[in-house]
C-alpha positions as a Python dict, from the first residue, in 0.01 Angstrom:
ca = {
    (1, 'X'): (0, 0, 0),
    (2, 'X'): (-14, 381, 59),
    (3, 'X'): (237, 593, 185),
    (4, 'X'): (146, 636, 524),
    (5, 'X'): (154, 220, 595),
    (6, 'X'): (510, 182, 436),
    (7, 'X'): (620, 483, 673),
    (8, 'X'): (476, 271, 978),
    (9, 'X'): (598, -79, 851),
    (10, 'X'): (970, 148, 830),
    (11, 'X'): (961, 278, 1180),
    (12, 'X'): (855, 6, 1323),
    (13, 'X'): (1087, -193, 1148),
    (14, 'X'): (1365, 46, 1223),
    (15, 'X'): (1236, 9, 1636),
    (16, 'X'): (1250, -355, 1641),
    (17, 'X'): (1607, -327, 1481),
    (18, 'X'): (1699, -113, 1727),
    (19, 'X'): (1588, -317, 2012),
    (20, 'X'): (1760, -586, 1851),
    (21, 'X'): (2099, -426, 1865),
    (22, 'X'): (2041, -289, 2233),
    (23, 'X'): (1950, -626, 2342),
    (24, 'X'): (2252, -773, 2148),
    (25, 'X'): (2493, -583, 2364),
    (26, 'X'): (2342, -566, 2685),
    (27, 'X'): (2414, -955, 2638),
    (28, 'X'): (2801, -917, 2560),
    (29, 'X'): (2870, -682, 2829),
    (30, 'X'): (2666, -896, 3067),
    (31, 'X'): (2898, -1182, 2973),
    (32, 'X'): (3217, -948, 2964),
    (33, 'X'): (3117, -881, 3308),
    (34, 'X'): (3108, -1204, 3413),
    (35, 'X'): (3379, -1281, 3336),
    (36, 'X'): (3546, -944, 3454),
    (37, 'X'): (3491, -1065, 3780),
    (38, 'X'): (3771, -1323, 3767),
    (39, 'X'): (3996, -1103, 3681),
    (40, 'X'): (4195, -831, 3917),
    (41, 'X'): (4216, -567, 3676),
    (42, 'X'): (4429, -507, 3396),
    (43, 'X'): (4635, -806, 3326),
    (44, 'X'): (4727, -763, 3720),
    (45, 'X'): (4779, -1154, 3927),
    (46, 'X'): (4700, -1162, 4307),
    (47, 'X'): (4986, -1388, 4473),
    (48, 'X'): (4875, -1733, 4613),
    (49, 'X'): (4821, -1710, 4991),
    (50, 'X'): (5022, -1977, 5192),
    (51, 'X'): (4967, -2021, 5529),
    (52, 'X'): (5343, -1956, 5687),
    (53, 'X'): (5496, -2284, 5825),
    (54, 'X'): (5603, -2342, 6141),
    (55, 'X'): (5978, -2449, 6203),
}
């Protein structure tokens, strides 16, 4: 194998890696948004909404 085909066989391994790892995390902050959504924001609980009773 001469020079010039281990140099492509690097980069392109070194591409797919990278698309790997970009792919990787667009996944877990996909999920971390999900499941952001539930949540109001920094530990923070939004009070149950009763309707007031009539006496």
């Amino acid at each position: 194998m001469s020079a010039g085909g281990i140099l492509f066989w690097g980069i392109l391994l070194c591409l797919v890696w990278i698309a790997g790892v970009g792919i990787y995390f667009e996944m877990a902050s996909s999920k971390r948004r999900k499941l952001g959504a539930v949540s109001h924001g920094f530990g923070r609980r939004s009070r149950p909404r009763h309707p007031k009773m009539r006496q």
